[in-house]
C-alpha positions as CSV (number, residue, x, y, z in Angstrom):
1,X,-6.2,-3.6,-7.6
2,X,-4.4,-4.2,-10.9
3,X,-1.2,-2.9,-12.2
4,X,1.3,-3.5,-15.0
5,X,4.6,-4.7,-14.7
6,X,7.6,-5.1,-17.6
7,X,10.4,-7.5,-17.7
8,X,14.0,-5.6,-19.6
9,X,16.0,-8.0,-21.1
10,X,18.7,-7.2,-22.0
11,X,22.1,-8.0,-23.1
12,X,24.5,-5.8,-21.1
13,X,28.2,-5.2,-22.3
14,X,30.8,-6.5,-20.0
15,X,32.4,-3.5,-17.7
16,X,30.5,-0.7,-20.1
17,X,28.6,1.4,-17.2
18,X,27.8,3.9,-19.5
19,X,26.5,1.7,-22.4
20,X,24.2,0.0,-19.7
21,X,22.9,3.1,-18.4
22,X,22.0,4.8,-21.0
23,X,20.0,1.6,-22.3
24,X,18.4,1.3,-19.0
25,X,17.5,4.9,-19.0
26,X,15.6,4.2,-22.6
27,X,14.1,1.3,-21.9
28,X,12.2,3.1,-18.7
29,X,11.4,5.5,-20.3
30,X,9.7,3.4,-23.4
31,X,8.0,0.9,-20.5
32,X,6.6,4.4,-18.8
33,X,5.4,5.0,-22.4
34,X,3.6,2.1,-22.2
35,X,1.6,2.6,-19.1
36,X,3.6,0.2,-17.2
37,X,4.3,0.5,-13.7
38,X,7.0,-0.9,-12.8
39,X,10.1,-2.2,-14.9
40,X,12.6,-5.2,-13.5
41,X,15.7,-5.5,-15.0
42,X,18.0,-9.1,-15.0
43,X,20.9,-9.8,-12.3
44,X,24.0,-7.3,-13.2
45,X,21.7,-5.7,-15.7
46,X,24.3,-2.5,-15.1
47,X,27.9,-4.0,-15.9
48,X,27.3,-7.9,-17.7
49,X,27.9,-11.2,-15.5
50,X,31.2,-12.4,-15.6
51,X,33.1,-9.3,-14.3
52,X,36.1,-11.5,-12.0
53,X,38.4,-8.5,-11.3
54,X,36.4,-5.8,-12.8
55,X,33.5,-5.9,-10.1
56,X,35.6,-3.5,-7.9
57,X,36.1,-0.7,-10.7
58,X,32.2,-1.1,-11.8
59,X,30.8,-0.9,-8.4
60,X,28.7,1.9,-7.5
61,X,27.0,3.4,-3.8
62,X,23.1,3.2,-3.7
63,X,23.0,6.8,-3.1
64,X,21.8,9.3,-5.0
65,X,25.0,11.4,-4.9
66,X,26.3,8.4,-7.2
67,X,26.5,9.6,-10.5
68,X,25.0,6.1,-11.8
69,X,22.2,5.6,-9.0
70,X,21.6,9.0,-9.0
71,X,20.0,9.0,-12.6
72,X,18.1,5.6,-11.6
73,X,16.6,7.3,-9.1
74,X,15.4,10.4,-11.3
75,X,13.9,8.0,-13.7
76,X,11.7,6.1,-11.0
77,X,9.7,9.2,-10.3
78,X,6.8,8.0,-13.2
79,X,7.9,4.1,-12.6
80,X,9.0,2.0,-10.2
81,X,12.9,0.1,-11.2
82,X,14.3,-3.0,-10.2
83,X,17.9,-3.0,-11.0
84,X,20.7,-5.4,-11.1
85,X,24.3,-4.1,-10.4
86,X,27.9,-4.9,-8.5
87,X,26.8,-2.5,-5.2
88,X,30.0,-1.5,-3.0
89,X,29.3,-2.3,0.6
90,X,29.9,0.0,3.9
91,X,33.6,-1.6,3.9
92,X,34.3,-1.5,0.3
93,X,32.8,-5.4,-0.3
94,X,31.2,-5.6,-3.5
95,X,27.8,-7.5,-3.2
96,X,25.7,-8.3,-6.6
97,X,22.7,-6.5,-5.8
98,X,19.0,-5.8,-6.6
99,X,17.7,-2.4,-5.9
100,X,13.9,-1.3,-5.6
101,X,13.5,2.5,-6.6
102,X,10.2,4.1,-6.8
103,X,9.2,7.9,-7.1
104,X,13.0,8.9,-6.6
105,X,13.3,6.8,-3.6
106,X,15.6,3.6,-2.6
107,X,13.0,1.0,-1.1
108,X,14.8,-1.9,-0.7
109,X,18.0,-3.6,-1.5
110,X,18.5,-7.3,-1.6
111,X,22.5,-8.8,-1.4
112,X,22.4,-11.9,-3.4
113,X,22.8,-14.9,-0.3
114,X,23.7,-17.9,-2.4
115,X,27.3,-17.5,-4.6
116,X,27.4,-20.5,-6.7
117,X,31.4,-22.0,-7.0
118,X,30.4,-24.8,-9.1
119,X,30.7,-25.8,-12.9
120,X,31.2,-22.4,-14.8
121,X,30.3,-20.5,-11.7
122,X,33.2,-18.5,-9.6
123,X,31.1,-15.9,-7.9
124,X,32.4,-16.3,-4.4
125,X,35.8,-15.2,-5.2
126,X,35.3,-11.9,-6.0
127,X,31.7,-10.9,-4.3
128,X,31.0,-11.2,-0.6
129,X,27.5,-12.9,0.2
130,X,24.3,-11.1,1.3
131,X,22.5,-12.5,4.8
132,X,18.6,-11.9,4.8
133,X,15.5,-12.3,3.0
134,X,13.5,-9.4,3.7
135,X,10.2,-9.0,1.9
136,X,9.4,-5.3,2.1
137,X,6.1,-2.9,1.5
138,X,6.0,-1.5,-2.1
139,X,2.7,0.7,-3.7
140,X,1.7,-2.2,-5.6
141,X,2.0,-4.5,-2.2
142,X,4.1,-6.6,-0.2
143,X,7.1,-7.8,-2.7
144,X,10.1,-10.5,-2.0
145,X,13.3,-10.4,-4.3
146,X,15.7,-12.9,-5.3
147,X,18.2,-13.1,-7.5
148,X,19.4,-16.3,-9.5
149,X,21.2,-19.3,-7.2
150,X,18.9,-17.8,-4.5
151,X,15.6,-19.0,-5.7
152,X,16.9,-22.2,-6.5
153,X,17.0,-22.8,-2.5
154,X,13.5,-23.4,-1.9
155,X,14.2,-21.9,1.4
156,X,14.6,-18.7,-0.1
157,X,11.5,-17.8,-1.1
158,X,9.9,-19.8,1.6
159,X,11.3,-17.1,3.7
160,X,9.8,-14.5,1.8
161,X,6.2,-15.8,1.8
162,X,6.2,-16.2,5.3
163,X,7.5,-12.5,5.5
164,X,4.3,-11.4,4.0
165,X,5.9,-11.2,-0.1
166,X,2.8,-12.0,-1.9
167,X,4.5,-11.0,-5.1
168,X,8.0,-12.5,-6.0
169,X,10.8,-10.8,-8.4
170,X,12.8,-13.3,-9.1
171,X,16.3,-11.5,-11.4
172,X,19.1,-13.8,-13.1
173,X,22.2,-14.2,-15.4
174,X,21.4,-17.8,-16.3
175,X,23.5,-19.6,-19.3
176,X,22.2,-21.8,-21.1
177,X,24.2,-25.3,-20.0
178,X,22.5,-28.8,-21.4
179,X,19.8,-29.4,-24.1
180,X,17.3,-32.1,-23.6
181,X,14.5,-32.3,-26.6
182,X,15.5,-29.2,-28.0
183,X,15.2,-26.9,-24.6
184,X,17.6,-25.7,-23.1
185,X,17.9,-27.5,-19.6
186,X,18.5,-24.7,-17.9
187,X,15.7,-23.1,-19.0
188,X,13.5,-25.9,-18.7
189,X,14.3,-26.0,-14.7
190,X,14.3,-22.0,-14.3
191,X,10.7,-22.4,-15.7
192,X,9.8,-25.2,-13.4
193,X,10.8,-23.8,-10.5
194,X,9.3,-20.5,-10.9
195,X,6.4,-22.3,-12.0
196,X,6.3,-24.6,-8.7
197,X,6.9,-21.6,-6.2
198,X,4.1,-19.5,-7.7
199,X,1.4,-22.4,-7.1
200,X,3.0,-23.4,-3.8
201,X,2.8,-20.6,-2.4
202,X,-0.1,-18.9,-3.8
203,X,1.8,-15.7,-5.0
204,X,2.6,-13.9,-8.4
205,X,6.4,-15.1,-9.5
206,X,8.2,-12.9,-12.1
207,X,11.3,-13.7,-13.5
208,X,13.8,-11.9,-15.5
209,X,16.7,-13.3,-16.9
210,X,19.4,-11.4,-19.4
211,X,20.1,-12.6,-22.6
212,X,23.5,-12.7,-25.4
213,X,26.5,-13.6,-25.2
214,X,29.5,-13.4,-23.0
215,X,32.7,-15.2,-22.5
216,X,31.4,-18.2,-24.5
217,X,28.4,-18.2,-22.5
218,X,25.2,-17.9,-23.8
219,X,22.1,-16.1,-21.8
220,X,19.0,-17.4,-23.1
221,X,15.9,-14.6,-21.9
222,X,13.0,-16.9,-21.8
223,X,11.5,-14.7,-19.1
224,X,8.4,-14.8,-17.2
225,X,5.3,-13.9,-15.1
226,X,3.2,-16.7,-13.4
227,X,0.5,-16.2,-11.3
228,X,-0.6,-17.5,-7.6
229,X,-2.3,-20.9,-9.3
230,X,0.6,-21.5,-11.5
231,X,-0.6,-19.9,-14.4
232,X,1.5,-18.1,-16.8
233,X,0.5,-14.8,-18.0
234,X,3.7,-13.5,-19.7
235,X,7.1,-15.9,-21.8
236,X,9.3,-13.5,-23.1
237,X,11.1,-14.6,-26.2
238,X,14.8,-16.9,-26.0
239,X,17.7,-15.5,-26.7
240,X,16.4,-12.1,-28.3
241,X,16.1,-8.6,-26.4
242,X,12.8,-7.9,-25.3
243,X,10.3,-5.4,-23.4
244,X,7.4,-7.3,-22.6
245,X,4.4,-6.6,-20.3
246,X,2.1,-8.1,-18.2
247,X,-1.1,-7.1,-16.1
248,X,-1.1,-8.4,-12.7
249,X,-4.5,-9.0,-11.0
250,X,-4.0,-8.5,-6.8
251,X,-7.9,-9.9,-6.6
252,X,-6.2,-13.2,-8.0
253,X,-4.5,-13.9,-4.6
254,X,-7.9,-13.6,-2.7
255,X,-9.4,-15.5,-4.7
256,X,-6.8,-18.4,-5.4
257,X,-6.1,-18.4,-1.4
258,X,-9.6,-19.0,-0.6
259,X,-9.5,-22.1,-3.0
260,X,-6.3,-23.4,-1.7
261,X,-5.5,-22.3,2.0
262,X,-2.2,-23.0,1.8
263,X,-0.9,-20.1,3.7
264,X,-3.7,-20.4,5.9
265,X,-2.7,-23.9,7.0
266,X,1.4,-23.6,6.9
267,X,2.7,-24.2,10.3
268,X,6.2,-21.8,10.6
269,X,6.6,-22.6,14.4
270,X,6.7,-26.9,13.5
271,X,9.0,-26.2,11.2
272,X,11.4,-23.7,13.3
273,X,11.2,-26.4,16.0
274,X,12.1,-29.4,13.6
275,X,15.2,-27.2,12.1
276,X,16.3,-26.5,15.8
277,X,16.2,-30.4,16.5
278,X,17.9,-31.5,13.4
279,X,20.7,-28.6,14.2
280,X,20.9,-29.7,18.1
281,X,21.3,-33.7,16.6
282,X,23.8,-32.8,14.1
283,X,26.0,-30.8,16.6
284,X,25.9,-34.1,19.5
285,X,26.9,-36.5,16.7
């Protein structure tokens, strides 16, 4: 089975819900032009990153009586959408989200786990934190998401491959911070990571990451698709907007498992039983 996937990226303005939309809305529409199947959009891909006190006022319900969602949800009837916004939780908590819509339909939502409080970072303070990794059943097969400080727990995605994800979506807002020969360090590690997971655990990594500026920061794009030996079969462009595609082969994962039995040969259980140890040590010390 083959199928063709798009990565948006975009430069959101800060706080503009209506700006973004309507954007979004294009973009689908000009990625359903292109035969693609399904379109992923970078972390906060609705409202901009650094939001602080605005993430209550831009939140929005994943419902479709949600005037913002709503029209998402109409444009995923010809493509599936992965979205990035500030989603307002049962008990008015504001989570930064990733949404899965296809053919009208919520499929999935992941809360991003992992709020960085570090360096530039001050996401804690104003978003609550997500609890699971949850890969989940999509047309185009069994599909993990992350988004940014989440995949850089190895953990994370770990999770997700022994939950059955044999593709990874991968969404950030990643500034550009340190240059080493020219590349942005950042972006050299995003890429090296991504890389890394999709060989080690045999499985298709996408990545999309936002690009402009905002605040002083600088979002550098740089996006991309890598396939379950490593390979990389899509590098969006730095720094510029883009809509770029990429055809993904599902006969790749036989084929690349059967050469490297990694999955075959991972032992869950040892590892479940040598966390538990390490837990049941650390609490007697």
């Amino acid at each position: 089975m083959k199928f063709t996937l798009s990565l948006a990226q975009t430069a959101p303005k800060l706080g503009d819900l209506a700006h973004n939309l309507a954007e979004h809305l294009a973009l689908i529409r000009s990625a359903a032009e292109q035969k693609a199947d399904l379109i992923i959009f970078p972390e906060l891909s609705l409202t901009g990153y650094n939001l602080q006190d605005l993430a209550s006022t831009v939140s929005i319900k994943a419902v479709a009586e949600d005037a913002v969602f709503g029209k998402l949800l109409q444009a995923s009837s010809s493509i599936d959408v992965i979205v990035g916004f500030v989603e307002e939780g049962p008990r008015q908590q504001q989570y930064i989200s990733a949404a899965y819509l296809s053919k009208g339909q919520l499929v999935h939502i992941h809360r991003k786990v992992y709020l960085p409080t570090y360096g530039i970072f001050d996401e804690r303070r104003y978003f609550a934190a997500g609890d699971s990794f949850r890969a989940f059943d999509t047309r185009f097969g069994r599909v993990g998401m992350l988004i940014c400080e989440d995949f850089w727990h190895v953990s994370s995605p770990y999770a997700l491959w022994m939950d059955g994800a044999d593709l990874m979506y991968f969404i950030s807002a990643s500034p550009g911070r340190g240059v080493t020969d020219e590349v942005i360090g950042s972006a050299a590690w995003v890429e090296n990571i991504t890389r890394s997971y999709s060989g080690l655990f045999t499985t298709f990594v996408a990545h999309s990451n936002r690009v402009g500026f905002e605040d002083g920061l600088n979002f550098w794009g740089g996006s991309t698709v890598h396939d379950p030996d490593g390979k990389i079969l899509l590098k969006a462009p730095y720094d510029d907007k883009s809509l770029t595609l990429a055809t993904i082969d599902l006969n790749q994962l036989r084929r690349t498992r059967t050469r490297l039995p990694l999955l075959r040969d991972e032992r869950p259980d040892l590892l479940v039983k040598e966390l538990n140890r390490i837990q049941r040590e650390k609490e007697t010390k």
